[in-house]
VEXKOL-138100 format. One record per residue (C-alpha): residue number from 0; z negated, y, x. Coordinates in steps of 0.05 Angstrom, whole numbers. Example, Ala and Ser with C-alpha at 12.3 -4.5 7.8 and 13.67 -1.06 7.14 Angstrom:
2
0|-156|-90|246
1|-143|-21|273
! end
This chain:
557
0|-1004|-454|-404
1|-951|-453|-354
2|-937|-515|-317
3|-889|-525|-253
4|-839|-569|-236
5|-834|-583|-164
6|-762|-605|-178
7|-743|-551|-210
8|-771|-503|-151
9|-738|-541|-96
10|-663|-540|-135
11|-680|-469|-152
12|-703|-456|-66
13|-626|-496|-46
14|-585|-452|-85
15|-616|-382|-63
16|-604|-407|7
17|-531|-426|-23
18|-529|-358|-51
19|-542|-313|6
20|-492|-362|48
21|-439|-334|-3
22|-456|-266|0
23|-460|-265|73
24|-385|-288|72
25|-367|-244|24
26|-397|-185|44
27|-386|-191|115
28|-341|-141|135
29|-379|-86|89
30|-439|-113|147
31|-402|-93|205
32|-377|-23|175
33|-449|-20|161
34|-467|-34|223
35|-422|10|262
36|-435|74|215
37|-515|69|222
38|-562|92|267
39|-597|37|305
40|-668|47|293
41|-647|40|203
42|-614|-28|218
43|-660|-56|266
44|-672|-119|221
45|-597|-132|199
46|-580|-131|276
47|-641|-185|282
48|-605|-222|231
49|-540|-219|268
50|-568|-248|327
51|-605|-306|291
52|-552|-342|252
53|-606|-387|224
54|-696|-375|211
55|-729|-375|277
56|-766|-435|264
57|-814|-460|207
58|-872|-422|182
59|-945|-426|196
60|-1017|-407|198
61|-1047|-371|257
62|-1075|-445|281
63|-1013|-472|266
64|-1010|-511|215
65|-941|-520|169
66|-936|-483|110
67|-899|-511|46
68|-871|-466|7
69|-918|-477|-54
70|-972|-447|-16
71|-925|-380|-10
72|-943|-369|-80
73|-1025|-357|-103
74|-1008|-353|-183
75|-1040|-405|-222
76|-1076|-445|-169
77|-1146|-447|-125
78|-1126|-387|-85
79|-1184|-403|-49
80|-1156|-474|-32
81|-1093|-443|4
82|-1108|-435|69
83|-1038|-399|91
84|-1070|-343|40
85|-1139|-336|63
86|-1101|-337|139
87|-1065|-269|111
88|-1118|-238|79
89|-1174|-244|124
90|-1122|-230|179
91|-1095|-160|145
92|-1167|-136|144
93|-1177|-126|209
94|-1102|-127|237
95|-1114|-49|262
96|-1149|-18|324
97|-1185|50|326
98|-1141|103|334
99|-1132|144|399
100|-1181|197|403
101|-1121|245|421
102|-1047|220|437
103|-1060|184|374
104|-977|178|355
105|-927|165|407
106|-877|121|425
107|-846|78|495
108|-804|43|528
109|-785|6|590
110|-748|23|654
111|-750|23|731
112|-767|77|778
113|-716|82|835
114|-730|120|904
115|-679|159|924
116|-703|196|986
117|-744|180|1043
118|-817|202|1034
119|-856|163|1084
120|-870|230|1120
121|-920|242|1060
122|-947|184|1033
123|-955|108|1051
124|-950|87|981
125|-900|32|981
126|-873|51|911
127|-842|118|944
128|-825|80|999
129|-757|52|1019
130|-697|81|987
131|-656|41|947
132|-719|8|924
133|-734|-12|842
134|-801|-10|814
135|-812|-39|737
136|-841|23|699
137|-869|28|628
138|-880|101|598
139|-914|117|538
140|-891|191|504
141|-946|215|454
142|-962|279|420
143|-1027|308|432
144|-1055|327|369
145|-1021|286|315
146|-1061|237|281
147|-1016|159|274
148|-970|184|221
149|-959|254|237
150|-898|308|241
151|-860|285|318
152|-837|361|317
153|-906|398|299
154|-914|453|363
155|-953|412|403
156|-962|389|479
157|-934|328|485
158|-952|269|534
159|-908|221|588
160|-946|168|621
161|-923|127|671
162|-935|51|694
163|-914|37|758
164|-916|-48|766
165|-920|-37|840
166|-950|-90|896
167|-1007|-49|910
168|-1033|-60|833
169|-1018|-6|779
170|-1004|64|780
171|-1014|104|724
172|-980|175|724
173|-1006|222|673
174|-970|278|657
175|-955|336|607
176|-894|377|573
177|-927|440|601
178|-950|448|680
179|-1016|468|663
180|-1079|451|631
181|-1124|483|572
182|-1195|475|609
183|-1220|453|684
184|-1287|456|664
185|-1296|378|634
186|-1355|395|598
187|-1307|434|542
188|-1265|371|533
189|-1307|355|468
190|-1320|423|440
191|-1238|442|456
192|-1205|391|426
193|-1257|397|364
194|-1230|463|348
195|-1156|432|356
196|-1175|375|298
197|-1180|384|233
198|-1240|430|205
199|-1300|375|188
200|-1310|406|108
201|-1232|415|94
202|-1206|371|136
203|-1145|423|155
204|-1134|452|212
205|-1169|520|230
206|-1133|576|269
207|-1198|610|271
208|-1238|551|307
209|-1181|553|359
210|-1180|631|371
211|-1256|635|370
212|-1266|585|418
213|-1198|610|474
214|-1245|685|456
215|-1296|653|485
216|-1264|608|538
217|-1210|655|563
218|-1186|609|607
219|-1160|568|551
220|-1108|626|542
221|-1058|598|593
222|-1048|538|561
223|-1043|566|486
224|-990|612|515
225|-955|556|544
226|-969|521|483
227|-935|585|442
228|-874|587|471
229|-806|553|471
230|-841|498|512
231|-890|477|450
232|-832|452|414
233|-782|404|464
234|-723|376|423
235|-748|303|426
236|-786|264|493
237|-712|263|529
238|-698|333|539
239|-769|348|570
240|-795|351|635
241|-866|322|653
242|-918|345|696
243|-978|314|723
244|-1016|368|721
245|-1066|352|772
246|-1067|370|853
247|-1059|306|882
248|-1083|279|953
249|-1033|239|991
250|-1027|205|1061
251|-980|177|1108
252|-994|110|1157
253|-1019|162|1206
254|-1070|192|1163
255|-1047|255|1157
256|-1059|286|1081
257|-1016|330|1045
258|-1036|358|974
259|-983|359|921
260|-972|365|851
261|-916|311|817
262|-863|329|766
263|-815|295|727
264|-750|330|705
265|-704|306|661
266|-631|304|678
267|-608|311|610
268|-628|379|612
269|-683|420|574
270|-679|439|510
271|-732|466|461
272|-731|474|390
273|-748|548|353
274|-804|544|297
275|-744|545|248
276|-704|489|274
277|-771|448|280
278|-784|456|212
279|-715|428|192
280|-719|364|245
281|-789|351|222
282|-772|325|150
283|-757|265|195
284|-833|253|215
285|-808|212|268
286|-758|247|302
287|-775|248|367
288|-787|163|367
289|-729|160|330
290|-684|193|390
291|-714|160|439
292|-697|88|414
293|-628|104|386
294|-609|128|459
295|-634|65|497
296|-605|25|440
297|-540|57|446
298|-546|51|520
299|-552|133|532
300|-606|115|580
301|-657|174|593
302|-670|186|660
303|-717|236|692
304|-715|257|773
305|-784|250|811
306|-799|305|860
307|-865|335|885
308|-887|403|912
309|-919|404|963
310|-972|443|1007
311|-1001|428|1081
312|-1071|431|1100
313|-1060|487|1138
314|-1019|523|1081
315|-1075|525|1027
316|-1118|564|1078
317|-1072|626|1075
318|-1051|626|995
319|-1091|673|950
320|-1100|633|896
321|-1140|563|887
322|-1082|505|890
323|-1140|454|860
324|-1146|499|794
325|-1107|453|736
326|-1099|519|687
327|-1046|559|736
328|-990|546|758
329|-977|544|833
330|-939|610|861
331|-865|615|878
332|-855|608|954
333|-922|578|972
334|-900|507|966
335|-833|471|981
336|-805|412|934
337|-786|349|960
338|-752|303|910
339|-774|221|917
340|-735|194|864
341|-714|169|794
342|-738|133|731
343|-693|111|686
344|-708|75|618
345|-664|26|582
346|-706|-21|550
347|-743|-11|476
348|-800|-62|472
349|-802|-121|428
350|-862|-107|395
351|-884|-31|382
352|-956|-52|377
353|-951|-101|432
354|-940|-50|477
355|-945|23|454
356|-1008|13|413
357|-1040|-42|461
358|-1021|5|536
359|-1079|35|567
360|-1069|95|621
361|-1121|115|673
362|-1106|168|719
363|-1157|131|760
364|-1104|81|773
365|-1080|90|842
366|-1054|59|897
367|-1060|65|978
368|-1028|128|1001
369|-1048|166|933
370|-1118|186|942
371|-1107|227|882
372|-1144|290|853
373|-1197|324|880
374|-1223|368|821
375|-1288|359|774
376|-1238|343|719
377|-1200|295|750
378|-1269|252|763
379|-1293|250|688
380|-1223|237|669
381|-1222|170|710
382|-1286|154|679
383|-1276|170|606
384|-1203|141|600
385|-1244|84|625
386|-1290|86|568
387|-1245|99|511
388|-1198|41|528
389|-1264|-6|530
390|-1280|24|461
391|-1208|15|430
392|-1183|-50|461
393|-1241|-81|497
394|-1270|-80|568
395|-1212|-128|581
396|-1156|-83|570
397|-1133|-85|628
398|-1117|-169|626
399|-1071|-147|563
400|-997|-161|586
401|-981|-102|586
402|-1024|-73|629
403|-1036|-123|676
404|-1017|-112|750
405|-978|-156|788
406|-1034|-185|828
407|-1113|-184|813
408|-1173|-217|841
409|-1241|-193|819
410|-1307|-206|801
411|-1319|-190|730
412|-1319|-241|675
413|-1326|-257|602
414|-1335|-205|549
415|-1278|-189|498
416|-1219|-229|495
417|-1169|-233|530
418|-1194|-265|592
419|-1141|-308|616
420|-1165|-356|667
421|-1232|-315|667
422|-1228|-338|750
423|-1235|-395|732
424|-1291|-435|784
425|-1293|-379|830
426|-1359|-349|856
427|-1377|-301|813
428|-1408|-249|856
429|-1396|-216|924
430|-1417|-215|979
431|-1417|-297|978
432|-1401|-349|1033
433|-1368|-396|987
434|-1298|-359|1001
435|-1288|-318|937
436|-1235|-256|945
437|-1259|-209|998
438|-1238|-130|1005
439|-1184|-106|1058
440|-1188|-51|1110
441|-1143|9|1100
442|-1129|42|1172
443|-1090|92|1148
444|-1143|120|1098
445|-1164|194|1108
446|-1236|201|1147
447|-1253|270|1128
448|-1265|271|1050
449|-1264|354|1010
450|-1296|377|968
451|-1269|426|917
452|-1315|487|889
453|-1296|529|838
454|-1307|586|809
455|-1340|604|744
456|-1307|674|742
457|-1257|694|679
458|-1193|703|711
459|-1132|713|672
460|-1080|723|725
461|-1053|654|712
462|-1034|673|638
463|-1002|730|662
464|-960|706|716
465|-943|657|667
466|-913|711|618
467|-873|755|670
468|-854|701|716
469|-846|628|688
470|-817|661|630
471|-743|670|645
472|-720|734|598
473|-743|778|539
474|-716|724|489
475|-766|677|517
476|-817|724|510
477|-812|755|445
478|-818|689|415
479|-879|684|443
480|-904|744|410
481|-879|725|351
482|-908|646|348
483|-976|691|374
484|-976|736|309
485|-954|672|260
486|-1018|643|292
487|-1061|695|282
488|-1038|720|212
489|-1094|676|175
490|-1156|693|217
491|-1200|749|202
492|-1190|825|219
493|-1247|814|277
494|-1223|749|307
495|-1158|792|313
496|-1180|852|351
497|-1218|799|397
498|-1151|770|417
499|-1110|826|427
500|-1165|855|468
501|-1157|789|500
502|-1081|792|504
503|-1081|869|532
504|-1127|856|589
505|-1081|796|611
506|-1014|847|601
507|-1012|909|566
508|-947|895|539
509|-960|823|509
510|-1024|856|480
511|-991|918|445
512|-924|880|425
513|-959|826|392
514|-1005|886|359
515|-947|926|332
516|-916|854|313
517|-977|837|270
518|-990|903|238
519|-915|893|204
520|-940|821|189
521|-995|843|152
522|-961|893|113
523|-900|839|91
524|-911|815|23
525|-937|737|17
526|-873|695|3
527|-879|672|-68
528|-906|601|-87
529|-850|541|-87
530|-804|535|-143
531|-844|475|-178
532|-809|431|-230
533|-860|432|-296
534|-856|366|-328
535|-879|363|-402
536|-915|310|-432
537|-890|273|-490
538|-940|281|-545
539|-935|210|-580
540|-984|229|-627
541|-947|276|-668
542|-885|230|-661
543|-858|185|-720
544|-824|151|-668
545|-858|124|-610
546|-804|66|-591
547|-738|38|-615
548|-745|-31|-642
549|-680|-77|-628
550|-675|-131|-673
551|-635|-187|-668
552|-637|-261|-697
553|-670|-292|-646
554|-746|-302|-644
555|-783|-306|-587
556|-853|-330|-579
! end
């Protein structure tokens, strides 16, 4: 049996500290070459050390209470007695959250959104109002399809979300890399992004569950394109620009309405990775996080312009397409662009799950002046974000810090933690006569509400403007073709000829240059297995000697 000296521990506990006092001397100019030669995302925690000269304070359980430094160790005691371990392990168990749905791996930071032009012809919001003016913003980038964990350079659309902290309460700006959406139908949100996961026997993902349902959904085909090209693969969340995808309603204090669609472009220019360079960036899983915080870090601040385009009532009655329809793109010269301003971020949070893991967006947060989106999918969205942040964080997400508004008064209580001062004695319904928070009148809100309906028809004309139009030159283009036959080389002969029917009725030439472009695929030899590294076993049983025995003239018991 082992016994321990509490003496001897505390001596043992003086000289480490004395120890790394030394070495910190010692080695201190090594530190700063370190320092100065490392990214600062590696030596996050030696830079935390730097500015903390001494521990932060002393250690404790969750309820506070002081732990000694005998109960740091669980060997040859009542482990059960030790309540700093039972705080860890009981605390580890259930220290993670269920994972996004989609969006599941991202990353954020903080910022402010300056305006820079006068838009008050447009809206009444008073974040786009008053130039010169800062608004605190948080934004959350995110890749749609990776699970927590995965490959930051997979081809993939990638998401920017937005938190204004503005006076009118939050608003929440969804947007995406590309400018348009898969589906507007919201009934295929579940069955769409089933065939994006992973196949439920293999658990890999299927090419053939995608191209079997955009066969059947061809108006699915305009986003896969987009998602196809050079724009599936930005190089990191700086050098992208954002769209919110939507039509959005707005109105000045006269009530006059305007419809518009927002985009954020970055001023640090596009730039998109090839399928080849991604593959050589993405042995850093987390290279697109890992940019982003070694620029704000470094104080290369990212900074993206705000404009919108925008259309007139009277405008969208003489276009020939519909402007409400979230998979196309709107048409060169229908629209003008107005710019409104420009968010800038330069702060990396504190605490990644804090923050990142613990923001919910709604693109049903909006504020007076933004009416918002008229479309069916716009209207289960609002819902459903609604419903997946009660599921993940609580129906009290939004009285977590960081997405709390600057102002609330309301009428729900209790339920999940946290509430903060749950109202405290306030009446606890409305209408009441016991003065309890009462609604305001909005005079400048629009009288005459639309309705938007749309049609069921196939129409491909989006996908094909898309490849003759927003794609700027040949270059552009063939790489389409080619991502298009790379996806299609492991589906079956008949899922083939259903897509290049597909891609011939939406432009004869994408359809027969991906066709010739696949035929020379399929002919190409396999590329052999990887050069593996065969390890042989030893065989110990036909060995005389299994060990070398070193002996000495001391005995040890």
């Amino acid at each position: 049996m082992i016994y321990f000296n509490p003496k001897m521990i505390h001596i043992k506990y003086v000289l480490c500290i004395f120890a790394v006092c030394i070495v910190n001397v010692l080695c201190g100019k090594e530190y700063d070459v370190y320092l100065n030669t490392t990214d600062p995302a590696t030596c996050q925690v030696y830079e935390f050390r730097h500015s903390h000269s001494k521990p932060i304070g002393i250690l404790t359980t969750s309820s506070g209470k002081l732990v000694d430094i005998r109960e740091t160790v669980a060997l040859n005691s009542d482990a059960f007695s030790n309540q700093h371990h039972i705080d860890l392990m009981t605390h580890i168990d259930a220290e993670r959250i269920p994972e996004r749905l989609v969006h599941a791996k991202g990353g954020g930071a903080f910022g402010y959104f300056e305006v820079t032009h006068d838009v008050s012809k447009y809206t009444k919001a008073e974040v786009f109002n008053g130039v010169g003016k800062k608004t605190k913003v948080f934004v959350r980038t995110s890749s749609l399809l990776q699970n927590l964990g995965g490959n930051d350079a997979a081809r993939d659309v990638r998401g920017f979300s937005v938190k204004f902290y503005t006076k009118e309460g939050i608003l929440d700006l969804l947007c995406l890399s590309t400018p348009a959406f898969f589906y507007r139908d919201p009934i295929d949100f579940t069955n769409f992004f089933h065939t994006l996961k992973r196949n439920p026997k293999t658990n890999l993902f299927d090419f053939s569950t995608r191209w079997d349902f955009l066969a059947k959904k061809p108006e699915t085909l305009h986003g896969m394109l987009l998602l196809l090209s050079d724009y599936g693969i930005p190089n990191g969340y700086r050098k992208m620009d954002a769209f919110a995808v939507h039509t959005f309603e707005i109105n000045n204090k006269h009530g006059d309405k305007y419809f518009v669609k927002f985009n954020l472009r970055t001023e640090q220019g596009v730039e998109v990775l090839t399928s080849d360079e991604a593959a050589k960036v993405g042995q850093d899983l987390d290279y697109f996080n890992r940019d982003l915080y070694n620029a704000i870090e470094n104080k290369n601040y990212p900074s993206w312009k705000l404009e919108m385009d925008v259309m007139t009532l009277e405008s969208i009655k003489h276009i020939d397409y519909n402007p409400f329809e979230v998979t196309r793109l709107w048409k060169k010269g229908t629209y003008i662009t107005v710019p409104i301003g420009r968010l800038v971020l330069n702060k990396n949070p504190d605490n990644f799950f804090a923050t990142v893991e613990l923001s919910a967006f709604n693109p049903g947060n909006l504020v007076p002046g933004i009416p918002g989106p008229m479309d069916n999918l716009f209207k289960v969205r609002r819902s459903s974000y609604r419903d997946t942040h009660t599921h993940r964080l609580g129906v009290n997400h939004n009285k977590i810090k960081i997405n709390q508004p600057l102002y609330w008064k309301e009428y729900n209580r209790d339920g999940t933690p946290p509430v903060k001062e749950n109202m405290m004695d306030a009446p606890n319904y409305y209408p009441n006569s016991f003065n309890g928070p009462v609604p305001y009148v909005d005079p400048a809100r629009p009288k005459e509400r639309f309705t938007v309906l749309e049609s069921n028809a196939v129409d491909l004309e989006p996908a094909a403007y898309f490849y003759n139009h927003y794609l700027c030159d040949d270059g552009q283009r063939q790489r389409l073709v080619n991502n298009i036959i790379q996806a299609l080389l492991p589906v079956s002969p008949e899922m083939r000829r259903r897509v290049l029917r597909l891609l011939i009725l939406t432009d004869p030439q994408l359809g027969m240059k991906v066709e010739t472009g696949l035929e020379f695929a399929l002919e190409t030899p396999l590329p052999p297995p990887p050069k593996a590294i065969k390890i042989l076993r030893n065989n110990y049983k036909d060995s005389n000697e299994i060990c070398t025995i070193v002996k000495n003239d001391h005995n040890y018991n």
